[in-house]
N, C-alpha and C positions, 0 to 999 in steps of 0.2 A: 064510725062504722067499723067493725069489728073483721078481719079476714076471715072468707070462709073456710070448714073445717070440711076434706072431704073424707069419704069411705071409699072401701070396694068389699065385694065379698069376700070372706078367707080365704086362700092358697084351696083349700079342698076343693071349694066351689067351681073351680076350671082348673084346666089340663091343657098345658104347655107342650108344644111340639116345636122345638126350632129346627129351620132349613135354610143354607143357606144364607146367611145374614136375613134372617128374618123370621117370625115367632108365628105359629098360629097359638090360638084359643081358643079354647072349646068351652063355655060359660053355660056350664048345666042349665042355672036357673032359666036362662033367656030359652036354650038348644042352638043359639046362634054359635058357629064358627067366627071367630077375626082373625086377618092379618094385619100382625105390626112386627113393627121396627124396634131397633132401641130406642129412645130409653123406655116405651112401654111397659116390657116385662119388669124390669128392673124398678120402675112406678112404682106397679099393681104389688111387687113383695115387699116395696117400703111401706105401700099404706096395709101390708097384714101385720104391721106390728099394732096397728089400731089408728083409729080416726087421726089425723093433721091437719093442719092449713099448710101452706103452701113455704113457708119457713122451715116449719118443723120439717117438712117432710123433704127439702132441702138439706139440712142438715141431716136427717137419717144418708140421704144418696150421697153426703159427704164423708161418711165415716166408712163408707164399703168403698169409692172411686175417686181416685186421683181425676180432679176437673181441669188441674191446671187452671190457666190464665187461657180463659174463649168466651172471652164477653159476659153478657147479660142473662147467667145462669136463672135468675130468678124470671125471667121473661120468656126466657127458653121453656122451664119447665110449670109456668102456665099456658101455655100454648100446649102442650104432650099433654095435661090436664083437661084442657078444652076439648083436646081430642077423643080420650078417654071417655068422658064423661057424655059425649055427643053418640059415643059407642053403645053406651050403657054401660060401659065398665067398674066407672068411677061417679057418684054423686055426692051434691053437696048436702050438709046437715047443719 
């Protein structure tokens, strides 16, 4: 079984306001507002460089952020994924 690959809509498609340790979204397509956290925002601009599974798109948030040594990075960010995607931020293809 093959890892799935997800999307999001491009960077144009919603509009970023951060406050405070924490990010709204404004996701044209939907008219929904969200609020999150990091690593959210910081997701949603790896996967504009185009579609990933969950490796790749690990490795894009490795070449912008020092992760250090904090456990279970690939577990961490299927979970911010699950999240997403339960948003409608992020789906899989």
């Amino acid at each position: 079984m093959t890892a799935p690959v997800y999307r999001a809509d491009p960077p144009e498609a919603r509009r970023l306001v951060e406050l405070d340790g924490v990010a709204l979204i404004f996701h044209r397509s939907s008219g929904l507002t969200h609020i999150v956290a990091p690593p959210a925002p910081q997701i949603l601009d790896a996967l504009g460089e185009g579609p990933a599974d969950s490796g790749a798109l690990l490795n894009r948030l490795q070449r912008v952020y020092d992760f250090a040594d904090s456990g279970d990075l690939a577990e961490a960010l299927a979970a911010r994924i699950d999240e997403l995607e339960a948003a409608g931020l992020v789906w899989r293809t």
